[in-house]
N, C-alpha and C positions, 0 to 999 in steps of 0.2 A: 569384649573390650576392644578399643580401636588397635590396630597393628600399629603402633608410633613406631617413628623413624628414629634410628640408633644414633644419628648422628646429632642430634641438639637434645637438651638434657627442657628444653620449654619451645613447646610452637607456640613463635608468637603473636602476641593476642591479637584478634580478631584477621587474622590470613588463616584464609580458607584455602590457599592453594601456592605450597612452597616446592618450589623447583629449585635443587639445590646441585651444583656444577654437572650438568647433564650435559653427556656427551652421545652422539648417534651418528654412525656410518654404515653405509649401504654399499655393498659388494655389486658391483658392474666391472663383469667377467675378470677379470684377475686382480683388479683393484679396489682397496677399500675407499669412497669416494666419504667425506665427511660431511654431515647435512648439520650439525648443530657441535659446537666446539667449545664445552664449560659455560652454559648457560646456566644461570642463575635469577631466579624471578620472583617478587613476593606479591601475589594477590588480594588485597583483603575483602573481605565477608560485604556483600552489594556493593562492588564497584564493576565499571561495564570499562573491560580493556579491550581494544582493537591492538592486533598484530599485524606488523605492513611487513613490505620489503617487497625486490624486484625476484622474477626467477630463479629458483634456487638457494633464497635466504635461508630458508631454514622454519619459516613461519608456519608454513603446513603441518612439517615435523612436528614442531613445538606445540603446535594445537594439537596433534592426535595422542601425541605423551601425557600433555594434559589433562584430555578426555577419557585415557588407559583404552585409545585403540592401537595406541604403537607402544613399545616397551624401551628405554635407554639402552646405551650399549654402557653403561657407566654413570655412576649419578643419585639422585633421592628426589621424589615426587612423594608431595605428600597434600593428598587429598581429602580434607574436613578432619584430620587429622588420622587420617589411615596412612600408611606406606603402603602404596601400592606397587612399588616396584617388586617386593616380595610377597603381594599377594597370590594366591594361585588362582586359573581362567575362572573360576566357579564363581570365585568370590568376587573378584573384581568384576566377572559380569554382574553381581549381586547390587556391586558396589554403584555401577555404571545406571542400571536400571533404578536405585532407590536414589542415588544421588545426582542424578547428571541427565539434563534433558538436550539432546540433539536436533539442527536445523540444518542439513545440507542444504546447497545450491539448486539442485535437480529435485527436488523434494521428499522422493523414495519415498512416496504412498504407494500404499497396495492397491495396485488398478481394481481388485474384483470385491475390495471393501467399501462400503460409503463412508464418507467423511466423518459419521458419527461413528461408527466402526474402527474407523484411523486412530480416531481420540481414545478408544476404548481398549485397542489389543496393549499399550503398554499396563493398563492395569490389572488386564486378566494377566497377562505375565508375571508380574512385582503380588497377585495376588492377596491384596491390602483392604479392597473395597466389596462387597457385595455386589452381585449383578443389577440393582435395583440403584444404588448408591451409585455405582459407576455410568450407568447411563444419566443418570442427574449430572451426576459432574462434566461428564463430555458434553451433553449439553451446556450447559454454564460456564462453559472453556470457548464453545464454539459460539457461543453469545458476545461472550468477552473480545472475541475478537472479529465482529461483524459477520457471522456467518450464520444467522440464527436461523435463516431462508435457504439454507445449505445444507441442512443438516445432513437430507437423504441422498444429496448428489454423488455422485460417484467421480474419481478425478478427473477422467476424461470429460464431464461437461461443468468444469469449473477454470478457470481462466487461470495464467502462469500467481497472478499474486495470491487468489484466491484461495488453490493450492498450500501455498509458502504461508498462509494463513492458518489454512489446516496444520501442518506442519508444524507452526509452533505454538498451535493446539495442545498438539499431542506430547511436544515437547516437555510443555507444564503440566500435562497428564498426573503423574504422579508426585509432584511438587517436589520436584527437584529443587535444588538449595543452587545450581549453577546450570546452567545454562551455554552449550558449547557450538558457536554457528562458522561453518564453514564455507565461506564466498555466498552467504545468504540472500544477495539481492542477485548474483552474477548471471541470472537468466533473465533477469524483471527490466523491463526498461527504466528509466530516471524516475521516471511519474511514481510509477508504482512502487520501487524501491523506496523512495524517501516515504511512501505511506508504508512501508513494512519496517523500516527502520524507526519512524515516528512511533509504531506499534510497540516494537520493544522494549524501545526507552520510555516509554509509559507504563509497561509492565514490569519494568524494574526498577522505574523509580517507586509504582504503587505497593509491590510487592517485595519488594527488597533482593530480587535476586542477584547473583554474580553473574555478569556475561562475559563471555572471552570469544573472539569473533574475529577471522581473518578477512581483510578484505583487499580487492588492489586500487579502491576507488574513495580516493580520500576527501569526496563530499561525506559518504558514509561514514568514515572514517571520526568525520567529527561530532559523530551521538553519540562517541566513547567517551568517558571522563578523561582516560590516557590513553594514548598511542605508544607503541613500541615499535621502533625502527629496527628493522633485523637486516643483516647483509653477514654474507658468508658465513652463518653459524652463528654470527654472534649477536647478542643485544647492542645498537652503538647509540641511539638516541632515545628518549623518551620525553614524549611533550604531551601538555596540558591540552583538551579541544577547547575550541571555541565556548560549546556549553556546557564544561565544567565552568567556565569562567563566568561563563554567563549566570553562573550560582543553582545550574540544574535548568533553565528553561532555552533551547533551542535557539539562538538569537534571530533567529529566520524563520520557524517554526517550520520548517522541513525544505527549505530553499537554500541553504548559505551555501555559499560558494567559497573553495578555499581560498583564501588572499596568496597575492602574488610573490609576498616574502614567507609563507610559511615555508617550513622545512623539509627537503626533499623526502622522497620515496625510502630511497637505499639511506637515509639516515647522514647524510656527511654534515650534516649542520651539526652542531657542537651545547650541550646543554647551557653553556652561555652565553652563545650567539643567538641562537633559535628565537626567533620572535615568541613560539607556545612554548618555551620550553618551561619546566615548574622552577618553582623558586630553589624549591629543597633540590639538593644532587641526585641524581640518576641512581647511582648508590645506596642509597637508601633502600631502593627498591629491589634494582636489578642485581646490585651486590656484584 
């Protein structure tokens, strides 16, 4: 049975990922330095959120609490309707491996695996599929995302996208329900990023996943349905992208460029000034 969170008597329906007044502070030498300050957030079930903010927001934080790689100092995370914060490492890595597929920046492939190996070690891990089944699927993972002539390469004679490609291969390796990417394009130059970020949002609009994804580069920023502005701990804006608006299809088709009045970085624009901002209150969401 799922570990539900004590604190709401119904998770509501269709949020796949409630973050409920989470607080986190980090000890540098004698003082407690606070990274995230009664954050509150509702995610629902296939939507694709980018988390922005300048140095030291909090957005990092807030994506690896998400992903149950960091733990609150205070607070309720409830993932597919587990309470992970009271889970113990076993489980939550359990939790992590069947629910949640990961895409760093750096890609963290195994140099002395191939690509189709890459695709393959999350499922002999999670242990789900036969070794006969698993290799079909990593193939058909690695298809899906152009790499069908790659299969045997090894990372080092594959190119930074190509990589980032494998990557979230192996991500959807075990058909995780969420999907968690951390500065995803941050090593790819402009070209390439917009085709890795093109990738995803095809794969979650075809497949319905959640994505939750930090980034500092807010062309990226706008393959999200929403944006969350973070600055000092807290959530202070939330706006619509370009194509959500656009009713799901890219308005540039991997070229837009942010417009000049959108809303800054660190969030100071105000949910009713904001040119993106959504119609509905912040609150709704961010609570």
């Amino acid at each position: 049975m799922p570990n539900v969170v004590p604190h709401s008597d119904v998770i509501i329906q269709d949020v796949i990922i409630q973050i409920d007044n989470v607080h986190k502070s980090y000890v540098m030498g004698k003082e407690a330095v606070p990274a995230l300050r009664g954050v509150s957030l509702d995610i629902r079930r296939g939507e694709m959120v980018c988390l922005m903010g300048p140095s030291g927001s909090g957005k990092t934080t807030l994506l690896n609490i998400t992903g149950g790689l960091d733990s609150p100092g205070r607070g309720h995370v409830t993932i597919d309707g587990h309470n992970i914060v009271s889970m113990k490492e076993e489980g939550l890595a359990r939790l992590r491996l069947a629910t949640m597929g990961f895409v760093f920046q750096t890609f963290n492939l195994l140099s002395n695996f191939t690509a189709l190996e890459n695709v393959e070690a999350p499922m002999v891990l999670l242990g789900k599929w036969p070794r006969r089944e698993r290799k079909a699927r990593a193939e058909a993972l690695l298809t899906s995302v152009g790499l069908g002539d790659r299969m045997e390469h090894y990372p080092s004679e594959l190119s930074g996208g190509q990589q980032q490609r494998v990557a979230i291969a192996r991500a959807l390796a075990n058909d995780p329900a969420i999907v968690i990417g951390d500065e995803m394009t941050g090593d790819l130059d402009s070209a390439t990023g917009f085709e890795i970020m093109t990738l995803v949002r095809d794969l979650k609009d075809r497949q319905g996943k959640t994505i939750v994804y930090v980034t500092h580069d807010p062309r990226m920023a706008e393959f999200a349905d929403y944006t969350v502005h973070m600055l000092d701990g807290r959530i202070v804006d939330e706006a619509a992208s370009a194509i959500h608006r656009a009713g799901g299809e890219h308005p540039a088709h991997g070229n837009v460029a942010v417009a000049a009045d959108a809303p800054d970085h660190d969030g100071a624009g105000s949910p009713a000034s904001a040119p993106y901002a959504r119609t509905a209150p912040v609150a709704e969401r961010s609570r």
